[in-house]
C-alpha positions in Angstrom: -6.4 -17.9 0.8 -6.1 -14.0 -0.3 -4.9 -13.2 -3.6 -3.7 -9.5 -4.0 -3.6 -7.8 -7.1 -2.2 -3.8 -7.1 -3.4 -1.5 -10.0 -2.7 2.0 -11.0 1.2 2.9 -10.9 3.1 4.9 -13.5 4.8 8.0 -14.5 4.2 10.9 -13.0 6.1 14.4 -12.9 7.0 15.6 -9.0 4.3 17.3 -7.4 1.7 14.8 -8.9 -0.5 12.5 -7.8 -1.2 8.6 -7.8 -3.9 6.5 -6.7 -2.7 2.9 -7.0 -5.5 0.0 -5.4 -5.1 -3.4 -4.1 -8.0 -5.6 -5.0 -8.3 -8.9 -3.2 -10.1 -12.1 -3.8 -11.7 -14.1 -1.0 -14.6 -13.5 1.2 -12.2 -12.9 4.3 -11.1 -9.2 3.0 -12.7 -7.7 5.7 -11.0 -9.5 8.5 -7.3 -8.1 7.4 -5.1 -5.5 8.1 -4.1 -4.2 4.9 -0.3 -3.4 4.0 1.2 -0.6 1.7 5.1 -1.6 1.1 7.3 0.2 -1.3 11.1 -1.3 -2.1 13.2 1.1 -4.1 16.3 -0.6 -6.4 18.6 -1.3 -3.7 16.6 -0.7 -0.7 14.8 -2.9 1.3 11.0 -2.8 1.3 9.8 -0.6 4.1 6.4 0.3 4.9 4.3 3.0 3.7 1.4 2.5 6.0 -1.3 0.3 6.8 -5.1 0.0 7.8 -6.9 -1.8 10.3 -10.1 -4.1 8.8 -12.4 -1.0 9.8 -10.2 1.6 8.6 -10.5 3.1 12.1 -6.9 2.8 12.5 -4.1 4.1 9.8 -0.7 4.3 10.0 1.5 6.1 8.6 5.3 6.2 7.7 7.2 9.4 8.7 8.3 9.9 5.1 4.7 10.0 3.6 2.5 11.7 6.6 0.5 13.9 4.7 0.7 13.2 1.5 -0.4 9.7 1.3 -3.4 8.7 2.1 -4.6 5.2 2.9 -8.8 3.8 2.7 -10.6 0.4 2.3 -14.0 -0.3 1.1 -14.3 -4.3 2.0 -17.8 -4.5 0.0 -15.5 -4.0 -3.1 -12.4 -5.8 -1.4 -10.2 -3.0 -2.4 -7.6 -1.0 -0.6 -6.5 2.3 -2.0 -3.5 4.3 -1.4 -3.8 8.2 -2.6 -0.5 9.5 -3.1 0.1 13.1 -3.7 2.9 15.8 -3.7 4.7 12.8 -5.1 8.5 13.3 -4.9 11.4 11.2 -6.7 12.6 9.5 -3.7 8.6 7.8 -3.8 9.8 5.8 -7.1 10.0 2.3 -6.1 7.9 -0.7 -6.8 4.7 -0.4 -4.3 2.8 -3.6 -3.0 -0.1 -4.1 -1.0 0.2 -7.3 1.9 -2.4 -8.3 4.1 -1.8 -9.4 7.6 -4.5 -11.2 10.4 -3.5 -8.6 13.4 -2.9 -4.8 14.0 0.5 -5.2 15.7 2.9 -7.1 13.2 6.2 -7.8 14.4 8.0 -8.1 11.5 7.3 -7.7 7.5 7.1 -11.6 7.0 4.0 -11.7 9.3 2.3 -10.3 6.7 0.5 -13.5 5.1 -0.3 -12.7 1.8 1.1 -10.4 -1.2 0.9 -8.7 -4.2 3.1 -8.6 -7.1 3.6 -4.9 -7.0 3.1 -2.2 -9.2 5.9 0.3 -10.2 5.9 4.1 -9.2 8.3 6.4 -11.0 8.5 9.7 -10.0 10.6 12.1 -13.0 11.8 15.4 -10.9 
């Protein structure tokens, strides 16, 4: 069992930056590929990006390559997601998910959630 708990969203003016983290409980951390969602009012919740358990593998979404930037460190069980250059269309509510593999077919492979932590970007 993995409990996920995200930290760090807010307000912030466009062309600012967030760091929001995803701490997780359980001794497993480091066997997980880690999940940065986002769902905007309206919108279904896409992903952001994603890191392997090593971090030697990131991905990327299209709409955040280079500006957001994902890392782990699994001796404090914590996933970060650097966010910078932040523009409007980034306001949603952002959640970390953790998942047992690389490839994940579909967004309810990933096994375990967090309850999400609000982004709001003023223009």
């Amino acid at each position: 069992q993995v409990q996920l708990v995200e930290s760090g969203g807010g307000l912030v003016q466009a062309g600012g930056s967030l760091r929001l983290s995803c701490a997780a409980s359980g001794r497993t951390f480091s066997r997980y590929t880690m999940g940065w969602f986002r769902q905007a009012p309206g919108k279904e919740r896409e992903l952001v990006g994603k890191i392997n358990w090593n971090g030697a593998n990131i991905y990327y979404a299209d709409s955040v390559k280079g500006r957001f930037t994902i890392s782990r460190d699994n001796a404090k069980n914590t996933v970060y997601l650097q966010m910078n250059s932040l523009k409007p269309e980034d306001t949603a509510v952002y959640y970390c998910a953790a998942a047992t593999t690389w490839v994940v077919p579909t967004i309810s492979h990933y096994d375990y959630w967090g309850q999400g932590t609000q982004v709001t970007v003023s223009s």
